[in-house]
C-alpha positions in Angstrom: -18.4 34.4 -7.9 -15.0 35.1 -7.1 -12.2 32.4 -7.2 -12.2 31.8 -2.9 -16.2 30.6 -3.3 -15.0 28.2 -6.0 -12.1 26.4 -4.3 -14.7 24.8 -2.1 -13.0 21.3 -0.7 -14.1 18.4 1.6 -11.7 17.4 4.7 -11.5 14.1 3.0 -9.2 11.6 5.4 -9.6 14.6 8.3 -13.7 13.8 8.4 -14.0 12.0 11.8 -16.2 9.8 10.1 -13.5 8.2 8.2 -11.5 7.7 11.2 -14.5 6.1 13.3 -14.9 3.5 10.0 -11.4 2.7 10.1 -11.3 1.9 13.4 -14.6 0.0 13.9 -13.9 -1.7 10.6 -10.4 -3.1 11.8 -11.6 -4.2 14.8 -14.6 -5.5 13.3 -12.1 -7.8 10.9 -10.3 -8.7 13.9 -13.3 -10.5 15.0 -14.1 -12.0 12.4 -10.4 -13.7 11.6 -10.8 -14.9 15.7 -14.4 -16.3 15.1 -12.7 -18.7 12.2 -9.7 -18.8 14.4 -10.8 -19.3 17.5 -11.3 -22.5 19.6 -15.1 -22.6 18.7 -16.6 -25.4 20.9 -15.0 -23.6 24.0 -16.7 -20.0 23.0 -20.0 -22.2 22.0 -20.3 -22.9 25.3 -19.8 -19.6 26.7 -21.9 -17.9 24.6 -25.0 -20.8 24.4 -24.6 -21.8 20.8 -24.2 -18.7 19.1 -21.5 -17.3 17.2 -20.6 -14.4 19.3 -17.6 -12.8 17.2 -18.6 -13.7 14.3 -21.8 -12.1 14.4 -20.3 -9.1 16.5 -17.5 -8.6 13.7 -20.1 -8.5 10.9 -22.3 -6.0 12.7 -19.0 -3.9 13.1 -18.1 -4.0 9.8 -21.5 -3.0 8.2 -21.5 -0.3 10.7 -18.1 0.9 9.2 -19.4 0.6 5.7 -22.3 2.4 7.0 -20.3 5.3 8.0 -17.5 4.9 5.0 -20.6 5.4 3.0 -22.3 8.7 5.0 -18.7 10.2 4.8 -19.0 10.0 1.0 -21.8 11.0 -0.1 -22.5 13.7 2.2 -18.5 15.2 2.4 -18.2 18.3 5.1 -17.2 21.2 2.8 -14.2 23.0 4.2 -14.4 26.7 4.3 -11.7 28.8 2.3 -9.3 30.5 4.8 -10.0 34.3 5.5 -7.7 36.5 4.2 -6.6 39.1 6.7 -4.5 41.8 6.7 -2.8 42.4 10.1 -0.1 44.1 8.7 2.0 41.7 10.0 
């Protein structure tokens, strides 16, 4: 094996996957901070009993984990760069 075939690394904070939990994730907190926050009598009404962002925020946040998790244990391996000789 040459040295190229060895230096084999993951994209790491460049996986998509990453991004998409961050962003669900923080959103996912947001609604859980409201659902504590929140004026809950007025949203019980609205939403027939039921704890709509609180419920809502967890399901967002597991998703995250979900795909925080999937990101790290199965990593997208990054191929070396090609070395090319344009004669440039």
């Amino acid at each position: 094996m040459s040295e190229q075939q060895q230096e084999k690394h993951t994209a790491g904070a460049f996986d998509v996957r990453n991004v998409i939990a961050a962003l669900i994730g923080a959103y996912g907190l947001v609604l859980v901070v409201m659902a504590f926050a929140g004026d809950a009598a007025e949203e019980a009404d609205r939403t027939g009993g039921l704890d709509a962002n609180l419920w809502a925020g967890i399901g967002m946040l597991v998703f995250a984990a979900a795909f925080a998790l999937w990101a790290r244990l199965r990593p997208v391996v990054v191929d070396p760069p090609r070395d090319t000789d344009d004669g440039a």
